[in-house]
N, C-alpha and C positions, 0 to 999 in steps of 0.2 A: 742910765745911759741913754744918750739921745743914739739914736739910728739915722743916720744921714744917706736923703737918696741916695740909689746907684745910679749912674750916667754911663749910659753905654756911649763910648766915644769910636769911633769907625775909623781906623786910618787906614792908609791905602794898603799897607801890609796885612791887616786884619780884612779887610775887602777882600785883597786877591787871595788871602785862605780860602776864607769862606768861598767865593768863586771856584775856585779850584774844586773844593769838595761838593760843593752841588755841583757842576761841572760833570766829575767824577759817575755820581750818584744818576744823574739825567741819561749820560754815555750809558751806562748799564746797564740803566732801564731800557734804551733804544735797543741796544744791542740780545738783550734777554728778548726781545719782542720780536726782532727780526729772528733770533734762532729759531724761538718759537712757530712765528709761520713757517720757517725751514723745515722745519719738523712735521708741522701738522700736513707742507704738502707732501713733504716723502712719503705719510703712511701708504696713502693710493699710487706713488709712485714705484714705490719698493715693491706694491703686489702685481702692478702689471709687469715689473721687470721678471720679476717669479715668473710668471705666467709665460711672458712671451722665450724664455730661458729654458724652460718646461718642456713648452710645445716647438723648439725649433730644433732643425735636425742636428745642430750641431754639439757637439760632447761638451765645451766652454762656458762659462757661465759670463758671456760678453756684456748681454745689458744689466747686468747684476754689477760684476766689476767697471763698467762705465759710472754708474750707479755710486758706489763707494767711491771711487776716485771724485766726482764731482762735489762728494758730500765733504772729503777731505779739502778742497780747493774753495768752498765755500767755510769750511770750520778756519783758513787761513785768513781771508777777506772779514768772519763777522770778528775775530779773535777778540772774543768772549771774556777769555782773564786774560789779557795782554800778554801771552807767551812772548818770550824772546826770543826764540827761533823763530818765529813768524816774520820779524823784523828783517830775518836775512834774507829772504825770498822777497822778491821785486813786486811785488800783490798789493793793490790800493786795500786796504782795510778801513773800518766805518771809523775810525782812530784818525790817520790822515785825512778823512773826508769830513769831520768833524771839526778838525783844526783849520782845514781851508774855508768851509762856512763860517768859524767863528773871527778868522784872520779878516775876509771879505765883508764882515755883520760891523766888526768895529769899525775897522778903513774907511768902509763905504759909504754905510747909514749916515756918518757926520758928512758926506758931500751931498745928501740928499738924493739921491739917483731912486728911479723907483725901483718895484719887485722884479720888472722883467729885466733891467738892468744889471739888477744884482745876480739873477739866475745869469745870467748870459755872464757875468763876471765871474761866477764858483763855477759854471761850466769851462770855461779858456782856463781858468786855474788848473783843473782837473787833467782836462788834455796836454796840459804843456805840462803837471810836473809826472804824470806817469806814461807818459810817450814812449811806448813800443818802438825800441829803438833795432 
């Protein structure tokens, strides 16, 4: 039996797969790296919250609970495995800031504009689609 090459043939449906799942895979990464540093600064932050909750006269554990709340508002923002309740709360997450860089990287790039152009361009995205109404 003869064995005839295989020819990998790319169409655009097989492209935007592939895109998609490294895509995907990229997002992940980003998002595991940012909880990451999330994390590694809480440690020193969570002991001086200790501390200052410790030594202050009042019975409340205020900068402890400012403390949790803020870590819960940032677990919404990096959202990690794409919960769906996250979606309901009005909270830019690295999700949408990710699709506006990549909406702005295709559009753009082919008009040739440069780098400060393009930041100045995901910025004005940024403020005009999550505007503090």
């Amino acid at each position: 039996m003869e064995q005839k090459d295989k020819v990998l043939i790319l169409t655009e449906e097989t492209s935007t797969n592939t895109w998609r799942k490294t895509r995907n895979l990229l997002l992940l990464q980003l998002k595991l790296w940012i909880d990451a540093l999330r994390d590694f600064a809480l440690m020193p932050i969570g002991f001086v919250c200790y501390l200052m909750d410790l030594f202050s006269d009042s019975k409340d554990d205020h900068h402890w609970n400012r403390l949790m709340k803020w870590g819960r508002q940032s677990d919404h923002h990096i959202n990690l495995f794409q919960h769906k309740s996250f979606d309901k709360k009005k909270s830019v997450t690295v999700d949408d800031l990710a699709d506006i860089v990549e909406d702005v990287l295709k559009k753009d790039v082919k008009n040739s504009q440069s780098t400060q152009q393009l930041v100045e361009t995901i910025k004005q995205r940024v403020k005009t689609q999550f505007r503090q109404d």
